[in-house]
PyMOL CGO cylinders between C-alpha atoms (Angstrom):
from pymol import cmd
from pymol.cgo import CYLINDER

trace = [
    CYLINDER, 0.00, 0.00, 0.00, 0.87, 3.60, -0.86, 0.3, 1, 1, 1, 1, 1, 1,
    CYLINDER, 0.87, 3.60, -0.86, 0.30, 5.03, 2.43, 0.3, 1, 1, 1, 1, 1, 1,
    CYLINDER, 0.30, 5.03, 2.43, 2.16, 2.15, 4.74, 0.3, 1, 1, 1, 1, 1, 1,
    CYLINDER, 2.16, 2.15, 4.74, 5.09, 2.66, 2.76, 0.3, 1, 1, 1, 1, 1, 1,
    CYLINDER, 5.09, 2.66, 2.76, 5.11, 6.56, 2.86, 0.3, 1, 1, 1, 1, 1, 1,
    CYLINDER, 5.11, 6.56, 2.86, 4.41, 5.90, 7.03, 0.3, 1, 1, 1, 1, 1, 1,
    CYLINDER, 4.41, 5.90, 7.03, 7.75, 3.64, 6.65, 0.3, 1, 1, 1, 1, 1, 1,
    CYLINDER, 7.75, 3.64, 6.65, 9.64, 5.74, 5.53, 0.3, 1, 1, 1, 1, 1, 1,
    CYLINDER, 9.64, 5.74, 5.53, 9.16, 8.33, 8.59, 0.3, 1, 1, 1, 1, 1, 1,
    CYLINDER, 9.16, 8.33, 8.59, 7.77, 11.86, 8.98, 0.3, 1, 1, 1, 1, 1, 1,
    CYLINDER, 7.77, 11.86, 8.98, 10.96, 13.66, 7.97, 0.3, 1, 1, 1, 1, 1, 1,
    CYLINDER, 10.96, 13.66, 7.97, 10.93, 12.15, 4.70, 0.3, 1, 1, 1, 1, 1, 1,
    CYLINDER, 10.93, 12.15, 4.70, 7.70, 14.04, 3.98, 0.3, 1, 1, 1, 1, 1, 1,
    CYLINDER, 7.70, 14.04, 3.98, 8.72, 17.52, 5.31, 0.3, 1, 1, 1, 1, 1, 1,
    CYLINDER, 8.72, 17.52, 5.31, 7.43, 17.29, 8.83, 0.3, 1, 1, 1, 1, 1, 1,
    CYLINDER, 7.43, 17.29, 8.83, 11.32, 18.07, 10.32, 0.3, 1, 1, 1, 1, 1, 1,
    CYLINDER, 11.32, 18.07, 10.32, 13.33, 16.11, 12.95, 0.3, 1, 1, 1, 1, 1, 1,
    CYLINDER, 13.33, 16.11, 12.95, 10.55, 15.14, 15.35, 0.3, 1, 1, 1, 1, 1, 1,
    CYLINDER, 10.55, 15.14, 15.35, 10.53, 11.43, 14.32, 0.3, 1, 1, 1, 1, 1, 1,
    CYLINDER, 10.53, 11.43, 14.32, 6.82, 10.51, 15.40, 0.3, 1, 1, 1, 1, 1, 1,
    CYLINDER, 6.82, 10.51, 15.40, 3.69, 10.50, 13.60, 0.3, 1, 1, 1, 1, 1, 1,
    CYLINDER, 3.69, 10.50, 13.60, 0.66, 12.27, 14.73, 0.3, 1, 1, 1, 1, 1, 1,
    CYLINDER, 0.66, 12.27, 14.73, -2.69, 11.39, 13.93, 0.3, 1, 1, 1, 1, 1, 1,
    CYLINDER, -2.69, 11.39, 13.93, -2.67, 15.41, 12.14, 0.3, 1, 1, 1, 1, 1, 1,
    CYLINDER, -2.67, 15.41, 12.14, 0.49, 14.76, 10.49, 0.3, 1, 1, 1, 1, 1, 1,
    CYLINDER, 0.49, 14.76, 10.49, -1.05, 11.28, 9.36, 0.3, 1, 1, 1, 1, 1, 1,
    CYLINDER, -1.05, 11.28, 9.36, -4.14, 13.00, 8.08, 0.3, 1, 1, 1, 1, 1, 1,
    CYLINDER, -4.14, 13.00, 8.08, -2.24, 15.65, 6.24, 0.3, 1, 1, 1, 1, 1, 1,
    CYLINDER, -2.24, 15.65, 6.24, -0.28, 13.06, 4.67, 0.3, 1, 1, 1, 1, 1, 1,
    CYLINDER, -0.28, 13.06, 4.67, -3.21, 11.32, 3.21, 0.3, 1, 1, 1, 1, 1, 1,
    CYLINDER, -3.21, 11.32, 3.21, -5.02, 14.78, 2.25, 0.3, 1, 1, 1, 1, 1, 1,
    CYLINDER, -5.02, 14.78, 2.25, -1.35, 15.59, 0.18, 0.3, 1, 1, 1, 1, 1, 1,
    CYLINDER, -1.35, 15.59, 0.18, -1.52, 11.66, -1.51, 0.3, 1, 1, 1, 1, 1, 1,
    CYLINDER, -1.52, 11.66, -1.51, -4.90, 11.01, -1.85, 0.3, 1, 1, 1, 1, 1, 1,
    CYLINDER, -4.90, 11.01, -1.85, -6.61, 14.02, -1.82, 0.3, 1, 1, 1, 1, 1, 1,
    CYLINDER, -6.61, 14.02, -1.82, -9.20, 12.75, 0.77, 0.3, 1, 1, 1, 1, 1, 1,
    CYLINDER, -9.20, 12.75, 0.77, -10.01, 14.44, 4.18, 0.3, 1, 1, 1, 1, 1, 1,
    CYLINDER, -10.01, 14.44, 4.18, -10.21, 12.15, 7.56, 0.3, 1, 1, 1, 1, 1, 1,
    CYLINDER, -10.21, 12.15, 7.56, -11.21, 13.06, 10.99, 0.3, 1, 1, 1, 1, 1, 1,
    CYLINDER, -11.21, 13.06, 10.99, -8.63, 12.26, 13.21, 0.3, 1, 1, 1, 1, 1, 1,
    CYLINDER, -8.63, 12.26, 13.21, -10.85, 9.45, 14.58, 0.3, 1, 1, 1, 1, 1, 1,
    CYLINDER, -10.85, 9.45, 14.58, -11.21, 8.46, 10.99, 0.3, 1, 1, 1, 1, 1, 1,
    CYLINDER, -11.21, 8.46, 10.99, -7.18, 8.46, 10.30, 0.3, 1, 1, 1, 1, 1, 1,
    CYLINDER, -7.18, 8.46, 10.30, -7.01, 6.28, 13.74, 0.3, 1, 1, 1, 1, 1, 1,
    CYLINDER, -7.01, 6.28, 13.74, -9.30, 3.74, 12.45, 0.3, 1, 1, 1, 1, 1, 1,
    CYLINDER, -9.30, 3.74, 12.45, -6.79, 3.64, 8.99, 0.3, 1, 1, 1, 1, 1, 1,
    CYLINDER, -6.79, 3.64, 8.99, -3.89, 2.88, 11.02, 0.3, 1, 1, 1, 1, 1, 1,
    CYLINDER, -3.89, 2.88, 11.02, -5.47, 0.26, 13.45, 0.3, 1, 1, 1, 1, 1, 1,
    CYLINDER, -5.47, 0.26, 13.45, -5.86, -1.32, 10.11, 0.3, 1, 1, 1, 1, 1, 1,
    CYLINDER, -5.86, -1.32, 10.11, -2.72, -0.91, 8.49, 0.3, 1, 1, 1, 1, 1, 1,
    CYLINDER, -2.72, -0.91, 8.49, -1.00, -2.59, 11.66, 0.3, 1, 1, 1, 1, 1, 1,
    CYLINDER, -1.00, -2.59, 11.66, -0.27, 0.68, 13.72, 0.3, 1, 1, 1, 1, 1, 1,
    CYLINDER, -0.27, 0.68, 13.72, -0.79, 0.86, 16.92, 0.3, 1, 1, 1, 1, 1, 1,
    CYLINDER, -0.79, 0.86, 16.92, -1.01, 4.10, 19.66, 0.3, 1, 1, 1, 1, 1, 1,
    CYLINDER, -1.01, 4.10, 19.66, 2.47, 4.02, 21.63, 0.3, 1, 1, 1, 1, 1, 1,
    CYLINDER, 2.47, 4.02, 21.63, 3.67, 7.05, 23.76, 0.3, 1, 1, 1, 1, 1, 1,
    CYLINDER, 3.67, 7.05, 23.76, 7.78, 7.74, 22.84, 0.3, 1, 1, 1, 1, 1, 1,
    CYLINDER, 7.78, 7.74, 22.84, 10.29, 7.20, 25.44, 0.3, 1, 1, 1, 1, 1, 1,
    CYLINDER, 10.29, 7.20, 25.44, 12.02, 10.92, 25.48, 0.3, 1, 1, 1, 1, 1, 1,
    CYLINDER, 12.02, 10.92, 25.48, 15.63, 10.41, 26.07, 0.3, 1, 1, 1, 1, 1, 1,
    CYLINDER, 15.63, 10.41, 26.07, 18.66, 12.87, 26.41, 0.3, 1, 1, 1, 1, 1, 1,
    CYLINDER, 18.66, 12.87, 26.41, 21.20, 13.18, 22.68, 0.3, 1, 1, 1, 1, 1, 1,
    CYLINDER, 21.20, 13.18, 22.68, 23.70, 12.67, 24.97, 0.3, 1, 1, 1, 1, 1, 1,
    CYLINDER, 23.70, 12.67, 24.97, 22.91, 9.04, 26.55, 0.3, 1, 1, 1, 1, 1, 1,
    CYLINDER, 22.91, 9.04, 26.55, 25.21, 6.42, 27.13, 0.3, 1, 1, 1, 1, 1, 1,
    CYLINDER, 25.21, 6.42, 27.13, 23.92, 3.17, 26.61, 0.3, 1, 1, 1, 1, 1, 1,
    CYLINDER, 23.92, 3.17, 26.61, 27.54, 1.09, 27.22, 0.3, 1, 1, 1, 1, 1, 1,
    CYLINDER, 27.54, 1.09, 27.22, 27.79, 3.50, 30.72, 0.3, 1, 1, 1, 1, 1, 1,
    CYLINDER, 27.79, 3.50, 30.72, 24.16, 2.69, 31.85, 0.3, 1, 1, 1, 1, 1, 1,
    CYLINDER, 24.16, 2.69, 31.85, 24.86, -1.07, 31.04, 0.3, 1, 1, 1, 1, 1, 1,
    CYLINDER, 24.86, -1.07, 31.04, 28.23, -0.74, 33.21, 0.3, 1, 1, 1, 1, 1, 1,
    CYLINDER, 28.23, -0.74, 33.21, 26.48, 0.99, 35.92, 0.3, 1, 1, 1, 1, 1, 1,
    CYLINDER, 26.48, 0.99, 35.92, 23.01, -1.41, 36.21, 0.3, 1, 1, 1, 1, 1, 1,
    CYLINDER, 23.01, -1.41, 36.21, 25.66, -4.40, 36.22, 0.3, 1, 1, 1, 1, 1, 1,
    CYLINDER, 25.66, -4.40, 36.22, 28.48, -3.30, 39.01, 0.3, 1, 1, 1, 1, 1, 1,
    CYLINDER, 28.48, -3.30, 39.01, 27.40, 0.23, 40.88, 0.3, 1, 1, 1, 1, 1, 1,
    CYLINDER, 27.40, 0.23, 40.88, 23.68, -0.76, 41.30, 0.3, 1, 1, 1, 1, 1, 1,
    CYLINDER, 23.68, -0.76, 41.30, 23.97, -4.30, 42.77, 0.3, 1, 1, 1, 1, 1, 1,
    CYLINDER, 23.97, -4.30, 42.77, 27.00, -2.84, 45.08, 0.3, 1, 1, 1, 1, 1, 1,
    CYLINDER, 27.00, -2.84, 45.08, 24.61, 0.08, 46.07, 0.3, 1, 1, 1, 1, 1, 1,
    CYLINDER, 24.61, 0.08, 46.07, 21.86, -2.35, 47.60, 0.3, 1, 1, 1, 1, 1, 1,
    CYLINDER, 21.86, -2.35, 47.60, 23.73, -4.18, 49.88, 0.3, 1, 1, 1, 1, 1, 1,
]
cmd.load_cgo(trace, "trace")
């Protein structure tokens, strides 16, 4: 499908800058600019419930996170910490 491909691809890939998450007005905008067609939001909800998407709340995390430091830390200053 048109649209599940275009949602693949990502928001910044159709002009909606560096915020990487779809919105159910960014959604509808994207089918009014492909397709011509207007949806409510409830509407555009209902089209991505079928297309496989489902309603998740991102996890907002600092640019400058250390993944290999929090790693290090849950394995030897945590355990250490609770004794």
């Amino acid at each position: 499908m048109r649209l599940a491909d275009a949602l693949e691809e990502g928001p910044a890939a159709h002009g909606f800058g560096i915020d990487q998450r779809w919105t159910l007005a960014r959604v509808s905008d994207l089918i009014v600019r492909m397709f011509r067609i207007r949806y409510t939001l409830r509407g555009t909800a209902n089209i991505m419930y079928r297309l496989g998407w489902s309603v998740q709340v991102p996890a907002h995390r600092a640019v400058e996170r250390d993944e290999a430091a929090i790693v290090t830390w849950r394995r030897e200053t945590w355990p250490a910490g609770k004794r």
